[in-house]
C-alpha positions in Angstrom: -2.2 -42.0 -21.4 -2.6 -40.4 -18.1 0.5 -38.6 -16.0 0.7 -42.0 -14.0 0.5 -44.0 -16.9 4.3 -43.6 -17.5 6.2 -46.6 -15.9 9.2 -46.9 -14.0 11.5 -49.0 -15.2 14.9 -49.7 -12.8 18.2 -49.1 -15.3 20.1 -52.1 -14.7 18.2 -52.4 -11.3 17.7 -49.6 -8.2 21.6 -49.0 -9.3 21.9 -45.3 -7.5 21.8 -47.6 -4.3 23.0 -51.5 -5.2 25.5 -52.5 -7.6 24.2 -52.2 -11.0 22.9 -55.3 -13.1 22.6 -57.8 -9.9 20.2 -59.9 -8.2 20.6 -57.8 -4.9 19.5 -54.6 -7.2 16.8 -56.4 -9.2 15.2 -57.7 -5.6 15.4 -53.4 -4.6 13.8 -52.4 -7.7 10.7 -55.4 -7.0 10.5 -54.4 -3.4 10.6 -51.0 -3.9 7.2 -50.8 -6.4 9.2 -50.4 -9.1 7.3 -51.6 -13.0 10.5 -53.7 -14.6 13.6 -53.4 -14.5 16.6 -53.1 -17.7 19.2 -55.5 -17.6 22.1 -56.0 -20.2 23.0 -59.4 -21.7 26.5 -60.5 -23.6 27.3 -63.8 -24.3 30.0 -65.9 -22.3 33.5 -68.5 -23.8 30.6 -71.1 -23.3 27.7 -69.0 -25.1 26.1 -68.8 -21.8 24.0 -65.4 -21.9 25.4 -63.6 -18.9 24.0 -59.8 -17.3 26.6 -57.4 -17.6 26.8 -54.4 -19.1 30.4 -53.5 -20.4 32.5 -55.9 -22.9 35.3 -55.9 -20.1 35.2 -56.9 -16.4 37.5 -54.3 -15.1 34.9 -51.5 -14.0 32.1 -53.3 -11.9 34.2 -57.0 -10.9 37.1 -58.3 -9.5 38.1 -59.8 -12.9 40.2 -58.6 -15.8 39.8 -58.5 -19.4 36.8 -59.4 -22.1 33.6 -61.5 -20.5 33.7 -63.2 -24.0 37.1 -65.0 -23.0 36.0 -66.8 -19.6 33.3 -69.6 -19.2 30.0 -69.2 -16.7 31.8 -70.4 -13.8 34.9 -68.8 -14.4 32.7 -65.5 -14.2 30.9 -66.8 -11.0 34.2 -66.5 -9.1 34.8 -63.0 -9.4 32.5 -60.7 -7.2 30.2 -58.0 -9.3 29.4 -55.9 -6.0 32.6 -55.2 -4.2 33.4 -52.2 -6.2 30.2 -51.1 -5.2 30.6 -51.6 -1.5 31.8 -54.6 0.5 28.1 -54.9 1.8 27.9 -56.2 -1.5 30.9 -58.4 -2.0 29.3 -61.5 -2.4 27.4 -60.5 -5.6 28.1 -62.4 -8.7 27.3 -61.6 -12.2 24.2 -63.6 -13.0 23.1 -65.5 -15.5 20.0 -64.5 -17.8 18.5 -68.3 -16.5 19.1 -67.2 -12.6 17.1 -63.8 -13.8 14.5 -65.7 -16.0 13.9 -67.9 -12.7 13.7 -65.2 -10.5 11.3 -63.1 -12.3 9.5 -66.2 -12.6 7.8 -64.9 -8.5 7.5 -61.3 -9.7 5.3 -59.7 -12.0 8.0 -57.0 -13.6 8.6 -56.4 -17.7 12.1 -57.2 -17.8 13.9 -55.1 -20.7 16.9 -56.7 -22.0 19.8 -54.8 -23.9 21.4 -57.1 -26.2 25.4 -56.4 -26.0 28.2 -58.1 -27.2 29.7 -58.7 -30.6 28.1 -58.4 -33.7 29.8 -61.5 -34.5 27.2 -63.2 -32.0 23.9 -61.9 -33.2 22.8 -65.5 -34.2 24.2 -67.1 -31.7 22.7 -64.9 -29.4 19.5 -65.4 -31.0 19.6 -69.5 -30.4 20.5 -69.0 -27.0 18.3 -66.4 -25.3 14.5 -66.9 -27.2 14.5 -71.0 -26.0 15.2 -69.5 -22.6 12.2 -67.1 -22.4 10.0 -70.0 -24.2 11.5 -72.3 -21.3 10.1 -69.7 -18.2 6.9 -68.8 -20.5 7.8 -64.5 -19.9 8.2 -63.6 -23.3 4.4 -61.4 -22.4 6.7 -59.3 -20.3 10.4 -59.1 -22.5 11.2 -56.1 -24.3 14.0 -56.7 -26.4 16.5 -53.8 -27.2 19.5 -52.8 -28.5 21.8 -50.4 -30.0 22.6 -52.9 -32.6 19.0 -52.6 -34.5 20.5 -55.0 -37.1 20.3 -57.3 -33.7 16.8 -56.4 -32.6 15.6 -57.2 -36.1 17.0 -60.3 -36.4 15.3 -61.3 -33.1 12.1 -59.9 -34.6 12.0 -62.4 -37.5 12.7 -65.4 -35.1 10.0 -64.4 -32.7 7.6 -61.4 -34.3 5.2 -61.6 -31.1 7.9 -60.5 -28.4 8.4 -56.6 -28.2 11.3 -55.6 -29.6 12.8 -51.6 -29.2 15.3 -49.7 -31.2 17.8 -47.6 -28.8 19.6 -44.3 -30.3 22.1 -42.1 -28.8 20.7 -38.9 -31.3 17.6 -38.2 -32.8 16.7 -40.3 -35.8 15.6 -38.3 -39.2 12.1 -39.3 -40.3 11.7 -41.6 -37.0 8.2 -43.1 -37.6 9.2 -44.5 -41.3 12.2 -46.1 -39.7 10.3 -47.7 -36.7 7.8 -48.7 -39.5 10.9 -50.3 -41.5 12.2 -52.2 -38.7 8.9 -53.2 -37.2 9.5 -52.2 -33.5 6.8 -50.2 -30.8 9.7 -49.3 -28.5 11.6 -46.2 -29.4 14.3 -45.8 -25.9 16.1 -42.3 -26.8 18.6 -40.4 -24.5 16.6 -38.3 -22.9 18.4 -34.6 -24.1 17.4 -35.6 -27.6 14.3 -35.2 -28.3 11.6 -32.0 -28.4 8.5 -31.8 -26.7 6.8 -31.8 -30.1 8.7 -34.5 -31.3 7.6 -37.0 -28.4 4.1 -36.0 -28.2 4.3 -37.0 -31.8 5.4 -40.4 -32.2 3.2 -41.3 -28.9 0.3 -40.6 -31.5 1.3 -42.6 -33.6 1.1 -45.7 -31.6 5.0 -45.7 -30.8 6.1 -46.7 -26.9 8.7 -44.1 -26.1 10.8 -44.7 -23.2 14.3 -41.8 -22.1 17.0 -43.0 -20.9 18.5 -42.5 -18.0 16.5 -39.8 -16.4 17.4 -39.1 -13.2 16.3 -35.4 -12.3 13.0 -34.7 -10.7 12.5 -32.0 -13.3 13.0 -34.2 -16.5 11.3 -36.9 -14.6 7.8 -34.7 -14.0 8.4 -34.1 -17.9 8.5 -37.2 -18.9 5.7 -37.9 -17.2 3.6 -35.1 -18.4 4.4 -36.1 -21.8 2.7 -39.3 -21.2 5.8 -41.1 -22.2 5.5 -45.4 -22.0 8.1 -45.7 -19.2 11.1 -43.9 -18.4 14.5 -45.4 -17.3 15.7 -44.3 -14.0 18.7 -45.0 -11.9 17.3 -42.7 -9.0 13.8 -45.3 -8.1 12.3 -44.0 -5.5 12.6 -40.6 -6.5 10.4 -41.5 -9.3 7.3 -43.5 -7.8 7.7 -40.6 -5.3 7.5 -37.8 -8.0 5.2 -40.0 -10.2 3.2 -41.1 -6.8 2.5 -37.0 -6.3 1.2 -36.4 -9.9 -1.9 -38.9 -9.1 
């Protein structure tokens, strides 16, 4: 892979400058030049898949309390960008369909963290993969999650879409796991991983993506490593520093 083979991927849209994980920062990260964007999906009261990243509402809505407890349009009332800025006030949490349909006129991957309970991996499961059959993109999903028990069980249901493991430390003996899970995608926190180590999995076929590197200098590393994509709350600093490095 060359240096500006490494793609840019939004963390939960162009979310240094729009509130994180809604349409108004997915439509900044398109506009922008930016190669997908990561999103994070939890189920709702009506096992509607809904993008939001934290089990509560409390930190990036005007609502209260567990997203699992309230219905779609219960969710729909509160705003999702007023904590942000009132510029934004009359975001709402989307759904994953209203995503699915916008992506639909774009031609972004779209990397979807699986959150939630563990209670709803099946559930999950029968909710989101007829969705992505419905809008024909499961050529540009990468599914991931913390939960790898999660990310394998969508693997058995669908072995063609790409599936990614995500780890807060480095794993022992990495490439025999990846092996034993059957995933490409190895998303890593960024501070966790040597040079050597990186350069190494690469080789062996393995798409490795940090997360969430927003420094020019880790950025440029990245790059230089020749790593798949990186995940990036600062955008434009990266097309700028990866736009540079041609």
């Amino acid at each position: 892979m060359t240096l500006t083979g490494t793609k840019v991927f939004a963390h939960r849209g162009f979310s240094s400058q729009y509130p994180e994980n809604t349409m108004v920062a997915f439509q900044a990260s398109a506009d922008i030049g930016a190669d997908g964007i990561e999103f994070d999906i939890q189920l709702t009261k009506d096992h509607v898949p809904v993008v939001i990243h934290d089990l509560t509402l409390d930190r990036t809505t005007t609502g209260k309390g567990f997203v699992r407890d309230y219905t779609a349009s219960e969710l729909k009332k509160f705003s999702a960008g007023s904590w942000f800025s009132d510029t934004f006030k009359a975001e709402t949490i989307p759904t994953l369909e209203e995503v699915l349909i916008w992506a639909k006129t774009h031609s972004l991957t779209l990397n979807i963290e699986l959150k939630g309970s563990v209670a709803d991996r099946n559930l999950t499961v029968a909710t989101v993969l007829p969705l992505l059959k419905k809008y024909d993109l499961e050529e540009r999903i990468i599914l991931s999650s913390f939960d790898h028990k999660s990310v394998h069980t969508f693997q058995k249901h669908n072995p063609f879409l790409e599936t990614a493991v995500i780890v807060a430390a480095a794993l022992y003996e990495p490439e025999s796991y990846l092996r034993h899970v059957n995933v490409l995608g190895y998303h890593f926190s960024y501070v966790s991983l040597l040079d050597e180590e990186v350069k190494a999995l690469i080789k062996k076929g393995f798409r490795l993506r940090p997360y969430t590197v927003n420094e020019e200098r880790w950025i440029k590393k990245f790059f230089e490593l020749g790593c798949d994509a990186i995940f990036t709350d600062e955008v434009e600093k990266a097309l700028r520093i990866r736009g540079r490095m041609i």
